[in-house]
C-alpha positions as CSV (number, residue, x, y, z in Angstrom):
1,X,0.0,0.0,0.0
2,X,1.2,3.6,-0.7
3,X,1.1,5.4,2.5
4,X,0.2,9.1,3.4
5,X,2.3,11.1,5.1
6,X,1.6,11.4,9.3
7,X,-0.4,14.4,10.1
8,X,1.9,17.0,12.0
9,X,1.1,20.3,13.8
10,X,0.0,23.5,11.6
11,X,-0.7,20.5,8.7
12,X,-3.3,22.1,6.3
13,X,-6.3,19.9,6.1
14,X,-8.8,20.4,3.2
15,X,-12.7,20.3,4.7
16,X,-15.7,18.6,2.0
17,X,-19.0,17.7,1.3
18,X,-18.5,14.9,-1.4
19,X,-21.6,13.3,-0.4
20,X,-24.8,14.9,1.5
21,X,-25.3,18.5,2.8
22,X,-23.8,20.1,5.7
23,X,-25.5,22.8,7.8
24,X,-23.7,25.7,9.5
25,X,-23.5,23.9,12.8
26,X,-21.9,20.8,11.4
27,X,-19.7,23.3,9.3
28,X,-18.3,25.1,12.5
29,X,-17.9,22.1,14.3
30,X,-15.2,21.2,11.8
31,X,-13.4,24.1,11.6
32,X,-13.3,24.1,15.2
33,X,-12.3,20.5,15.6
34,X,-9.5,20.9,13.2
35,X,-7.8,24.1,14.9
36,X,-8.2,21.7,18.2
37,X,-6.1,19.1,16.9
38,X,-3.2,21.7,15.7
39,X,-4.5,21.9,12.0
40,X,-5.1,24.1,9.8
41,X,-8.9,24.1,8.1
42,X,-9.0,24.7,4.4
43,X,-13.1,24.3,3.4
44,X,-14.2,23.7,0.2
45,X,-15.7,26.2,-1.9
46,X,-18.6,24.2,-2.4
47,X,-19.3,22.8,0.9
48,X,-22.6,25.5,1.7
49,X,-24.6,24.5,-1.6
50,X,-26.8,22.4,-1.6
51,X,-29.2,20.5,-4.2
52,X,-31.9,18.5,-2.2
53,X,-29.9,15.8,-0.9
54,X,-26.7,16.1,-2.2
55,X,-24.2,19.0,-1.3
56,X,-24.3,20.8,-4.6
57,X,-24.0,20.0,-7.9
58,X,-22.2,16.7,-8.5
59,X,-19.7,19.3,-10.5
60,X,-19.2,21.4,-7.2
61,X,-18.5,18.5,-5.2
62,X,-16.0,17.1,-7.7
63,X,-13.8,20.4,-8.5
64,X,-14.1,20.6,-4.6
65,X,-12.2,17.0,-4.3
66,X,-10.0,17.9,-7.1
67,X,-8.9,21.2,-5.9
68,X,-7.4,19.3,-2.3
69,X,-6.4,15.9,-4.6
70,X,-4.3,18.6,-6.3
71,X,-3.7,21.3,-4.3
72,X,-1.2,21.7,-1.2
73,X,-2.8,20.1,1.8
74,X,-1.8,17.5,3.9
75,X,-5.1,15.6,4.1
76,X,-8.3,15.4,3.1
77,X,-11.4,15.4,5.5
78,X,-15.5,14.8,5.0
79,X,-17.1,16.6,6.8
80,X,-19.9,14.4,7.1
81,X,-21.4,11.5,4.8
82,X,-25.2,10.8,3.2
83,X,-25.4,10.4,0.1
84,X,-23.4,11.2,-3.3
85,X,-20.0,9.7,-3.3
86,X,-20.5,7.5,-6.4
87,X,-21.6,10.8,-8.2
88,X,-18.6,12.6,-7.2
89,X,-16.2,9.5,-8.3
90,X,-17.6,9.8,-11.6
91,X,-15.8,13.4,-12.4
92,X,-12.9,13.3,-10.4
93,X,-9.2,10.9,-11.1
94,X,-7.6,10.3,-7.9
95,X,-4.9,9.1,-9.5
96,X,-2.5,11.9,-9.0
97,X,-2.6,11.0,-5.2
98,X,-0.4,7.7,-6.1
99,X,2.4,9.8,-6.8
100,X,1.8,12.1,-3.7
101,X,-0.2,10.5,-1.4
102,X,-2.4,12.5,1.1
103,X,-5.2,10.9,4.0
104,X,-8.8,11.1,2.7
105,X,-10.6,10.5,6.2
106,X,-14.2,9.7,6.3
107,X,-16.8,7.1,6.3
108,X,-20.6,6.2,5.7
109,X,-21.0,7.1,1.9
110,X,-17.5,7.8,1.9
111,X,-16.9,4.0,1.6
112,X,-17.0,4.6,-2.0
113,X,-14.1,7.2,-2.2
114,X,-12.1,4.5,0.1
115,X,-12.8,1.7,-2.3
116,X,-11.3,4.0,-5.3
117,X,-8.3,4.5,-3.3
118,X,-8.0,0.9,-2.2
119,X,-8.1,0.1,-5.3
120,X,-5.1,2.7,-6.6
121,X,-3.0,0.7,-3.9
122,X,-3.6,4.3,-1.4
123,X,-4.3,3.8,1.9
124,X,-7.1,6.1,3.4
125,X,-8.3,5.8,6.6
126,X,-12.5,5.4,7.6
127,X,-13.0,7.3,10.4
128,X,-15.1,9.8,12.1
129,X,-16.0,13.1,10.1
130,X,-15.0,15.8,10.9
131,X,-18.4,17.8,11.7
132,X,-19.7,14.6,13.9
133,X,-21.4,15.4,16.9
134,X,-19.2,13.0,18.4
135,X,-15.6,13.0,19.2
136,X,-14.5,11.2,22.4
137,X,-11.7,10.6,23.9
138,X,-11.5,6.9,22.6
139,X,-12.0,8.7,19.2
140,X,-9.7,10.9,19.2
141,X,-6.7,8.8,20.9
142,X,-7.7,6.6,17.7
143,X,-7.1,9.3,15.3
144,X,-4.0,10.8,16.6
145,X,-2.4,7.0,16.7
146,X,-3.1,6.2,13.4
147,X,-3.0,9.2,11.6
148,X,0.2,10.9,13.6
149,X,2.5,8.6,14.3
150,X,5.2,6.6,11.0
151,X,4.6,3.3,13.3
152,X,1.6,0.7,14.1
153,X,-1.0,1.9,16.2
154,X,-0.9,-1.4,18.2
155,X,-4.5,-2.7,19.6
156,X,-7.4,-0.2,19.5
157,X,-8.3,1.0,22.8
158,X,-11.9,0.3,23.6
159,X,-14.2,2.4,25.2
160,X,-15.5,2.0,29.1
161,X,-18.8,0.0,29.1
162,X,-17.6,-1.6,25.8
163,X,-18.7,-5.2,25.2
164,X,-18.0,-7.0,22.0
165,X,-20.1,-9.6,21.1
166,X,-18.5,-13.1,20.0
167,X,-20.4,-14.6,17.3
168,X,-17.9,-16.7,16.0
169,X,-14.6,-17.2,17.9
170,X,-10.8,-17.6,16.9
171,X,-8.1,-15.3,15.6
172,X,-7.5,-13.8,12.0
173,X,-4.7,-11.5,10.5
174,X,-5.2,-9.6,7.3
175,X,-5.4,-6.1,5.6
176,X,-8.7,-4.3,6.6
177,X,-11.1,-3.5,4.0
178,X,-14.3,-2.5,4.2
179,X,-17.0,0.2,5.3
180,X,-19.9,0.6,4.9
181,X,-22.7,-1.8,4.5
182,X,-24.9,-0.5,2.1
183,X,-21.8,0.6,0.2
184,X,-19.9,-2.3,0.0
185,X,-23.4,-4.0,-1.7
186,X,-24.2,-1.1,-4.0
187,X,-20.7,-1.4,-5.6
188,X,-21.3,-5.1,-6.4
189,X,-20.5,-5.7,-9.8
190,X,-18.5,-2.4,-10.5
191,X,-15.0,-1.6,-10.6
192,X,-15.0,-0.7,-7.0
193,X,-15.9,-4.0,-5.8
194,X,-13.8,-4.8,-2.8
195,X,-11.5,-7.6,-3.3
196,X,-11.2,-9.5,0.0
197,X,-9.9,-12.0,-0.2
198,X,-7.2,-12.8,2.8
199,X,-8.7,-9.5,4.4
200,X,-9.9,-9.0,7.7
201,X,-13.6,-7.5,6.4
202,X,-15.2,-4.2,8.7
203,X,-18.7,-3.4,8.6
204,X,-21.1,-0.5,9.7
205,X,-24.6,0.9,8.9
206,X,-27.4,3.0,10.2
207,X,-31.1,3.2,9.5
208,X,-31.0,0.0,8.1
209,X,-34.2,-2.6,9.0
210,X,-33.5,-6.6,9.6
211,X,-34.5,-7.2,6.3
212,X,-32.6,-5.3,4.7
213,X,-29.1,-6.2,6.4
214,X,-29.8,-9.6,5.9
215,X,-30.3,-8.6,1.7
216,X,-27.1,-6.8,1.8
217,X,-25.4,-9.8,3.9
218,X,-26.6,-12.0,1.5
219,X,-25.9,-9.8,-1.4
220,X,-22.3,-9.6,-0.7
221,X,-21.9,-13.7,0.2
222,X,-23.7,-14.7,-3.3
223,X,-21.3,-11.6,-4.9
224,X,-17.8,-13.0,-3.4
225,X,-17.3,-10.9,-0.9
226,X,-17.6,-13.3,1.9
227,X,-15.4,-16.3,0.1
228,X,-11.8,-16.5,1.6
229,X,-12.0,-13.7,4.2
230,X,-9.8,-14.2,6.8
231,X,-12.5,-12.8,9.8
232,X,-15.3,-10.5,9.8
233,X,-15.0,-7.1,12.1
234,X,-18.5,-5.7,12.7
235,X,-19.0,-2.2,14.3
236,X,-22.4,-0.4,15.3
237,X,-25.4,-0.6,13.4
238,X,-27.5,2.0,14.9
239,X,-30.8,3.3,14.4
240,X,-32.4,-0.2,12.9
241,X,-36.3,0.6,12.4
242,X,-39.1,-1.8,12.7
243,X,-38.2,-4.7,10.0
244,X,-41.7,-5.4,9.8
245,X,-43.5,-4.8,6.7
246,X,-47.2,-3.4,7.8
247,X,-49.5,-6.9,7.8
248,X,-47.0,-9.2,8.3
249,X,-46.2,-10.9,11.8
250,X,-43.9,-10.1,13.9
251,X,-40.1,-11.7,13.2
252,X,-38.9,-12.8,16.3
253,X,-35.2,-12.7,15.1
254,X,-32.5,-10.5,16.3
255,X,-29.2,-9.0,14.2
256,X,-27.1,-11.7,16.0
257,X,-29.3,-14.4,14.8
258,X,-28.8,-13.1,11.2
259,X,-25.6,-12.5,11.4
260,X,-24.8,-16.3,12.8
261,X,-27.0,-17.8,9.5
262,X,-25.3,-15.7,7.1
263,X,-21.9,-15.7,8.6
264,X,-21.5,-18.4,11.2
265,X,-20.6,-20.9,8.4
266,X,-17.5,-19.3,6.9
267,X,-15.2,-21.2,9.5
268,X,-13.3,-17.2,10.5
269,X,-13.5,-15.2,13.5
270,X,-16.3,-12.7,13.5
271,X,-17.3,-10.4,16.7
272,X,-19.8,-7.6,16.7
273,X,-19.9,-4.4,18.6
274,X,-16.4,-3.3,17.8
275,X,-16.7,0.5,18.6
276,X,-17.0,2.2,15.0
277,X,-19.8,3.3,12.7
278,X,-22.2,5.4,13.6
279,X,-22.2,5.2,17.4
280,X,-20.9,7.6,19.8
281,X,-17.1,5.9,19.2
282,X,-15.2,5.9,16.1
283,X,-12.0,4.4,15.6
284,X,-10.0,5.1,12.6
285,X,-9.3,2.0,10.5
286,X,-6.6,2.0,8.0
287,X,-8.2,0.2,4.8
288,X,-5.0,-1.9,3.3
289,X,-3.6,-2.2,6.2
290,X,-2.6,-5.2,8.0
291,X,-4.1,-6.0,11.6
292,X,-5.0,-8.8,14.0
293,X,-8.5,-9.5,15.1
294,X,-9.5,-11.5,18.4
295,X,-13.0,-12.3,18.1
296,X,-12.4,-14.1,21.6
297,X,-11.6,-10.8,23.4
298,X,-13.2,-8.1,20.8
299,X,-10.2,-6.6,19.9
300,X,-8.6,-5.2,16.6
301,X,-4.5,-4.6,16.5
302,X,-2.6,-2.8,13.6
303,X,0.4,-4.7,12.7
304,X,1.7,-1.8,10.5
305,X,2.2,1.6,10.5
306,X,-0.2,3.6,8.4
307,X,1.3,6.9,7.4
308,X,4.6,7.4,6.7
């Protein structure tokens, strides 16, 4: 994997909206959380517009990512996620950041931007945004391990009160790849479909009913997604409506028991309730990167550094 260089003091950091609208507060809370850490905001020019529920034209967006893919910053963060990624991909060539890398940070529809970099061989890193309401200690000591220092991060700390959930146990070692859900199934069949093969596969989603994880699940098993992973990492899925469709009965069922029939089978270690996503906690996961998972203890380790 090409690596980005580590984020340093007074480091210029470009701020987008490659997916979904932001709003003044979530705006402010970026530029403010940037200065905290010792960087230096640089926003996008297109980052107020908006065009229902995208952040502008899908033009804006992309001269916006273009701009920071070519310009002089040291990394580039979302600001938030929703929806519009794939729109933005199709006017922009992230090509140029193969030559000089920089760390696109983000996650939710962002997924799709990380898949376009896995795929150029760049490491990027899904994390929280950078207007989320949320950015905790645990999150933060995530951030500035990864993103800050040229060596591996080590093991992940988890949050007080966390408690994994073992759904199959044993340990796995592998690159991460991954993201989001709904993501990761809508790019099924393109040229950003993950390859992960060997890979120690992370997944997240919000708003999603029973049903519907268990189409995506099943979606990326009959797509190849699930064949010759070496575990399965899964974070928070938050927000889950009423799977019920109105007239129908009831499904007794929980996530876990979904999970075990889709996953429990593939013989790797798989634990849920690993503290990314979007929950309160976000850690920052290196996609490319190499890291050991212990379904047993619900931990995650990076073996490697991740910037340079």
């Amino acid at each position: 994997m090409i690596l980005p260089p580590a984020l340093r003091p007074g480091d210029r950091v470009a701020l987008l909206a490659p997916a979904g609208p932001v709003d003044e507060t979530k705006i402010r809370t970026a530029l403010e959380r940037c200065r905290r850490l010792g960087l230096e905001p640089v926003p996008g020019r297109a980052i107020r517009e908006r065009t229902g529920y995208l952040a502008g034209p899908d033009t804006a967006r992309a001269e916006d990512l273009r701009a920071a893919v070519s310009g002089d910053v040291a990394a580039i963060w979302a600001i938030r996620g929703g929806y519009g990624a794939l729109r933005t991909l199709r006017h922009v060539d992230l090509r140029p950041l193969t030559a000089r890398p920089r760390a696109f940070i983000g996650f939710s529809d962002n997924t799709a931007i990380h898949l376009a970099l896995h795929a150029l061989g760049v490491t990027s890193f899904h994390g929280p945004h950078a207007g989320f309401e949320h950015f905790t200690a645990t999150t933060e000591a995530s951030f500035r391990a990864v993103l800050t220092r040229g060596e591996p991060a080590g093991a992940l700390a988890l949050p007080p009160g966390s408690a994994p959930v073992t759904l199959t146990p044993g340990q796995a070692e592998g690159p991460l790849i991954g993201g989001n859900l709904a993501l990761l199934a809508a790019t099924c069949g393109t040229r950003l479909q993950a390859d992960t093969r060997g890979a120690i596969l992370f997944l997240e989603d919000v708003g999603e009913p029973l049903y519907r994880m268990d189409r995506m699940l099943t979606q990326l098993r009959l797509a190849g997604l699930l064949d010759g992973v070496a575990g399965v990492a899964l974070g928070e899925f938050t927000a889950m409506p009423n799977s019920v469709t109105p007239g129908e009965v009831e499904d007794e069922r929980c996530l876990d028991d979904v999970l075990r029939e889709i996953l429990g089978d593939l013989g790797v270690p798989v634990v849920r309730g690993l503290p990314f996503g979007h929950g309160v906690e976000n850690w920052t996961l290196p996609i490319g990167i190499r890291a050991r998972l212990d379904a047993d203890t619900g931990t995650l380790e990076l073996l490697e550094p991740a910037v340079s």
